[in-house]
Residue, then its C-alpha position, 0 to 999 in steps of 0.5 A: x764321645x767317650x775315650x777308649x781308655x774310658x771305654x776300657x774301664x767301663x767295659x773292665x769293670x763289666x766284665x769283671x761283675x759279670x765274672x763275679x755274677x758267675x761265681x755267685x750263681x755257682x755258689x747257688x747251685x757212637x762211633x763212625x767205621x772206618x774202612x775195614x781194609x786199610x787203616x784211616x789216613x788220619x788214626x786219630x784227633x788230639x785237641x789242645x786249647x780252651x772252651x772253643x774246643x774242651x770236650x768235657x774236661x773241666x768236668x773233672x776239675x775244681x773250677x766254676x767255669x762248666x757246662x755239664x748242665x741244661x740247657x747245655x747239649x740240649x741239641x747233642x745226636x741221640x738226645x739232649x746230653x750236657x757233656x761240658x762242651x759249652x755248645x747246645x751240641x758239638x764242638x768243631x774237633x767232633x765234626x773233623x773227626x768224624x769227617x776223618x772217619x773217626x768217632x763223632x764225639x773226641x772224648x776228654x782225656x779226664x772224663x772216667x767214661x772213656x779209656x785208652x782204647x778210646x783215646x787211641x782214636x782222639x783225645x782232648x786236652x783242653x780246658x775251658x778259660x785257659x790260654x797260652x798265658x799260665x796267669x789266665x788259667x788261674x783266674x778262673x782254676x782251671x788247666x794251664x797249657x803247660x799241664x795239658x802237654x804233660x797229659x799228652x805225655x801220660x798219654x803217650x806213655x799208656x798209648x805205648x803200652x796199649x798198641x806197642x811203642x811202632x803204632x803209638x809212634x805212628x798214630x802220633x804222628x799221623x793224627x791231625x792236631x787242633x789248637x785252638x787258644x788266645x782269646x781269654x788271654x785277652x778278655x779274661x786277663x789282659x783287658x780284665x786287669x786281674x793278672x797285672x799283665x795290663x801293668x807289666x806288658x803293653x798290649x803289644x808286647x803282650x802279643x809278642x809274649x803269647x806269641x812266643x808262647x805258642x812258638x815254644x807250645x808248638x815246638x815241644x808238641x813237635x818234639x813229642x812227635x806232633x807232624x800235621x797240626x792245625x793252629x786257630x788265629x783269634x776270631x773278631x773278639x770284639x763281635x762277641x755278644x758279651x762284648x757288645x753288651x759291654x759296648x752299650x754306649x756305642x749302640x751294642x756294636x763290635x768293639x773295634x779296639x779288640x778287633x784290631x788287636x786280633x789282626x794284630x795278634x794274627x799277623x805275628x801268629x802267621x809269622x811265627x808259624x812259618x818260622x816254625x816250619x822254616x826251622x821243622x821241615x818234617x812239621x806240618x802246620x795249617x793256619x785257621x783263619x777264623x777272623x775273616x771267617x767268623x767276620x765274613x758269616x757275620x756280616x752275611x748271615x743269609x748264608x747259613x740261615x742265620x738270623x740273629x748275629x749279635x747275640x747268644x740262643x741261651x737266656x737273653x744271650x747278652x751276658x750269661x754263659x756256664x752257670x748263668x745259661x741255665x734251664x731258669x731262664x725263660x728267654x732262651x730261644x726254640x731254636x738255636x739254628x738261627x742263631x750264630x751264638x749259643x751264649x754270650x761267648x760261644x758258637x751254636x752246634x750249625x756254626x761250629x760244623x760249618x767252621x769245621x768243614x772248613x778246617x777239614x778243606x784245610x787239612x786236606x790241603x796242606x796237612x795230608 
């Protein structure tokens, strides 16, 4: 049997062909009411994170990594509609947003089709392939954390002057915050060995890092006036088709060595949210445990209807995501409502509005 650390090699230089594949490919190619009486009791959603959750803002940015193209949206309410939301449909910040009462789609705070009317009601500022990590977001150009909280600043500045600073101040912080990033921190860059950090830090100081880089993220969105604040643990990285395929030689399964650091990584996460709500008493925070939940509907798919767990709906759902998941491909599947993926990285629309139903429980919990 092969060692892990042989294991870790095969699967980095994989991945990294994989990545270099992507960039070759590139190279050759309404809103719901809310009660008229009362105001609602979340005013808006504001979404930070990565591709779990970006609605559209790589659009606008000079990266490879985008999904604003077919057979992306093919299964988006109204009609097939390639947003850059990398899902045959809608991402889970849209479900809870609706759920809210709130418009169904969350609108990137880069698209030019939307204005701060629209942003008074949710915005997003994430970025496909970012992490908490600023070395991850130059792997792939694409926006760091630290620029998507400088938006949020903008944001607040244009908020104050469209609504006045007593209402910009109470839509702030009443809105319900999702966060949603960590795992290119490790697939993308850790493990991926392009950053050094593999050189620079062990895999558990590693974790320590992005953990108190989330802390310091966290604090300062407080400081800003973020009160109700929802922050995703990473799920079973491993189980990822992407990472199953890199597995092949122990027969495609989850690689377990990625799970574990996910627990890992988990657990400190935890612990740092409490200390956060230790030292911010006013500072709501709900933990999403997206591990055991992924895990749980993958080991019982029966349980929404799912019928293949392992691999993604697009092309032959082993490898391709962004421009590799085109309308080329003659493999994709009819209907991606059996499946848990929609590419190789990805939940289908079905998987993201169970898991958001779930965060909306969450919310009303421990948030409001």
């Amino acid at each position: 049997m092969a060692s892990p650390s042989c294991h870790r090699r095969r699967a980095t230089w994989a991945r990294a062909a994989a990545l270099l594949m992507l960039a070759l490919c590139c190279c050759g190619r309404g809103a719901a009411a809310s009660s008229p009486s009362s105001p609602p009791a979340v005013p808006a959603v504001i979404v930070f994170g990565d591709s779990t959750v970006d609605t559209g803002n790589n659009n606008a940015i000079g990266t490879i990594l985008k999904s604003n193209f077919p057979p992306y949206g093919r299964d988006m309410a109204g009609g097939a509609r390639a947003t850059g939301r990398f899902c045959n449909g809608r991402l889970p910040p849209d479900f809870i947003s609706e759920a809210f009462g709130l418009p169904p789609l969350v609108p990137a705070y880069l698209d030019p089709a939307y204005g701060i009317d629209d942003f008074a009601r949710g915005v997003c500022f994430a970025s496909a392939g970012t992490g908490l990590d600023n070395a991850t977001a130059g792997v792939l150009s694409v926006i760091p954390l630290w620029k998507e909280v400088d938006y949020f600043r903008e944001y607040q500045r244009r908020l104050r002057r469209h609504v006045g600073r007593a209402r910009a101040r109470r839509i702030v912080a009443d809105a319900v915050y999702v966060v949603s990033i960590g795992t290119n921190d490790f697939l993308e860059n850790y493990f991926l060995l392009v950053t050094g950090r593999f050189a620079e830090f062990t895999v558990g100081e590693f974790e320590d890092f992005l953990v108190a880089q989330a802390e310091r993220f966290l604090a300062e969105i407080h400081r800003l006036g973020a009160r109700r604040v929802t922050f995703a643990g990473l799920s079973p990285i491993g189980c990822l088709p992407l990472e199953r395929t890199l597995n092949a030689l122990r027969g495609g399964a989850c690689v377990e060595e990625y799970n574990q650091v996910a627990r890992e990584y988990n657990v400190k996460v935890k612990a740092m949210l409490q200390r956060l709500r230790d030292a911010h008493p006013r500072l709501r925070i709900a933990y999403i445990n997206v591990y055991d939940d992924m895990l749980n509907l993958i080991n019982n798919p029966s349980t929404l209807g799912l019928e293949n767990v392992e691999e993604g709906c697009c092309a032959t759902g082993k490898l391709e995501m962004s421009y590799m998941c085109n309308d080329a491909s003659p493999h994709t599947c009819t209907d991606a409502g059996k499946y848990f993926f929609w590419d190789s990285f990805h939940p289908t629309e079905k998987v993201n509005h169970f898991f958001a139903n779930s965060t909306v429980e969450l919310c009303k919990r421990e948030l409001l």
